[in-house]
C-alpha positions, 0 to 999 in steps of 0.5 A, spaced: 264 496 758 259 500 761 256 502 767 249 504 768 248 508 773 240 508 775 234 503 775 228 507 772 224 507 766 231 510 762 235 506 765 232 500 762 229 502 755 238 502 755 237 495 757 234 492 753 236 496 748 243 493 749 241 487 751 246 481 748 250 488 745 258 485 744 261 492 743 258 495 748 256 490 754 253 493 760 257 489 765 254 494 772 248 496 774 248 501 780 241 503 784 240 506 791 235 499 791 238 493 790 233 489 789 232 495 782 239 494 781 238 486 781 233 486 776 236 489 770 243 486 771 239 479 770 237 481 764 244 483 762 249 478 765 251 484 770 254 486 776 248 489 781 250 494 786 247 499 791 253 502 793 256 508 789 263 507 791 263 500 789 264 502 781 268 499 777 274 502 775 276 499 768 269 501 765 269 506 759 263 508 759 258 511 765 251 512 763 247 516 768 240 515 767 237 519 774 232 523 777 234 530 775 234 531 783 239 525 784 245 529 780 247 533 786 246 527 791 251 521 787 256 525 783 260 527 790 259 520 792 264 517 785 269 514 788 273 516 781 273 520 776 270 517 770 274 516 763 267 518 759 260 519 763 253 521 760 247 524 763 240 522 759 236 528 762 232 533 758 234 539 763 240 537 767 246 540 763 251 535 762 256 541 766 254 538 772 259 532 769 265 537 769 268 535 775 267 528 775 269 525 768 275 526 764 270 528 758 263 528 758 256 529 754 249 528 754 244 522 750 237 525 751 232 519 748 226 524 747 221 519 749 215 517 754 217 510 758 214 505 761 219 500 764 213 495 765 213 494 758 218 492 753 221 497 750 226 494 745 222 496 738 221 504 740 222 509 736 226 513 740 229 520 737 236 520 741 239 528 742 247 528 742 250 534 747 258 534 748 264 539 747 269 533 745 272 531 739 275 526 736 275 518 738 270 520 744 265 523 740 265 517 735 264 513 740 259 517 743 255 517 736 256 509 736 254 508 742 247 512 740 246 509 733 246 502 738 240 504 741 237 509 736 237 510 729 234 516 729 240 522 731 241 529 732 246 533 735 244 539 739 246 545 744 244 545 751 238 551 750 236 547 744 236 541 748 231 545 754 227 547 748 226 541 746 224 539 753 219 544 753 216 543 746 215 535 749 212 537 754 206 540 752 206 535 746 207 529 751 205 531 759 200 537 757 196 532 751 197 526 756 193 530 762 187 533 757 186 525 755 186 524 763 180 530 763 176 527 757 177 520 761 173 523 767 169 527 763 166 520 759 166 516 765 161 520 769 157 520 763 157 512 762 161 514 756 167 509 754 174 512 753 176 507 747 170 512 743 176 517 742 182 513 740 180 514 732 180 521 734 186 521 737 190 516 732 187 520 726 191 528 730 198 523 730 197 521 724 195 529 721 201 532 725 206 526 721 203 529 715 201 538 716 203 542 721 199 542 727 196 548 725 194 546 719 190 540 723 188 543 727 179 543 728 173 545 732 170 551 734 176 555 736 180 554 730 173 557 727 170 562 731 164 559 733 163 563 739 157 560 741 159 552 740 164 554 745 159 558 750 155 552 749 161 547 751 164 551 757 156 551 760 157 544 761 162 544 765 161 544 772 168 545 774 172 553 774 178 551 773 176 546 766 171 553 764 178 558 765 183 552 761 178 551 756 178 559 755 186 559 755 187 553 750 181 556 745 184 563 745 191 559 744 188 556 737 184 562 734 192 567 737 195 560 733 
């Protein structure tokens, strides 16, 4: 049985996931906010608490599922030392578990989440971290085939990188799209007018390196496209970005 420890976007793609699952049930659901604890224990048939010293001890497995800074903050207040913990962070080392659990590691679903939106069909590559063996790691590559198919082991400096590398690729693209939208929108122009676009780059990358799909001015040296383009923007900041990331594609 397990206890899910957090209420956020994570926390519940874990639920859904393993909704209904009989091998292995959540049958708690911590949170600071009740009412968030609440929402997922309804969706599991599980015990909701906001008190951190109210978890139950005849669970095997505890799942952390926090805001990176709220490690520090719930860890001293375990009422006991779990018999198996996990962290789903990307940077928090699975370490700062080493005198709160008996064996420990990391399930790292690399992945965006809105929790808003049902999330059981996701493809969600899962990253593994432990230092144990034996029947602990078996349950831990069970436990993580129940919520993903797609499985790596990794190391914590290969885990950080991959957080990094998501990063850029997630959160940096994101915030370009976010440029492009206001750039549209103050020339009466739709967003929707770039999502082929955009498909068409996920779809090239799934099939070529990004360097090989790589297209525009920078990749070929069209100093005066880009010239051009970086006159029509009125912000400094969006003409010095548009320098660094054109000079990051033609180093590239």
């Amino acid at each position: 049985m397990i206890t899910l420890i957090g209420s956020g976007n994570v926390a519940t793609w874990i639920a859904q996931r393993l909704q209904g699952n009989p091998r292995f049930p959540i049958t708690q659901v911590f949170s600071r906010h009740l009412e968030h604890a609440q929402t997922l224990a309804d969706l599991l048939n599980a015990e909701a608490i906001e008190d951190i010293r109210k978890l139950n001890p005849d669970n095997q497995i505890f799942i952390f599922a926090l805001a990176d800074k709220a490690y520090d903050e719930i860890l001293p207040l375990l009422p006991f030392k779990l018999p198996l913990a996990f962290t789903t962070s990307g940077t928090v080392s699975c370490q700062c578990l080493k005198d709160y659990a008996e064996q420990y590691g990391v399930i790292y679903p690399l992945q965006t989440f809105t929790k808003s939106q049902d999330m059981r069909k996701l493809e969600v590559p899962l990253c593994l971290e432990s230092d144990f063996a034996g029947e602990h790691k078996t349950l831990m590559w069970e436990l993580a085939r129940e919520l993903s198919p797609t499985c790596y082991e990794v190391s914590e400096a290969q885990r950080a990188k991959m957080h990094v590398a998501a990063v850029f690729a997630c959160n940096f693209s994101n915030a370009m799209y976010q440029i492009a939208y206001k750039l549209l929108k103050e020339n009466g122009l739709p967003f929707e007018i770039l999502l082929p676009v955009l498909r068409q780059t996920v779809e090239k990358v799934s099939q070529m390196t990004p360097a090989e799909a790589q297209t525009g001015p920078a990749v070929r040296g069209d100093v005066n496209v880009m010239r051009a383009q970086i006159s029509t923007l009125s912000d400094d900041r969006l003409k010095e970005l548009y320098r660094l990331v054109s000079e990051q594609i033609m180093e590239c």
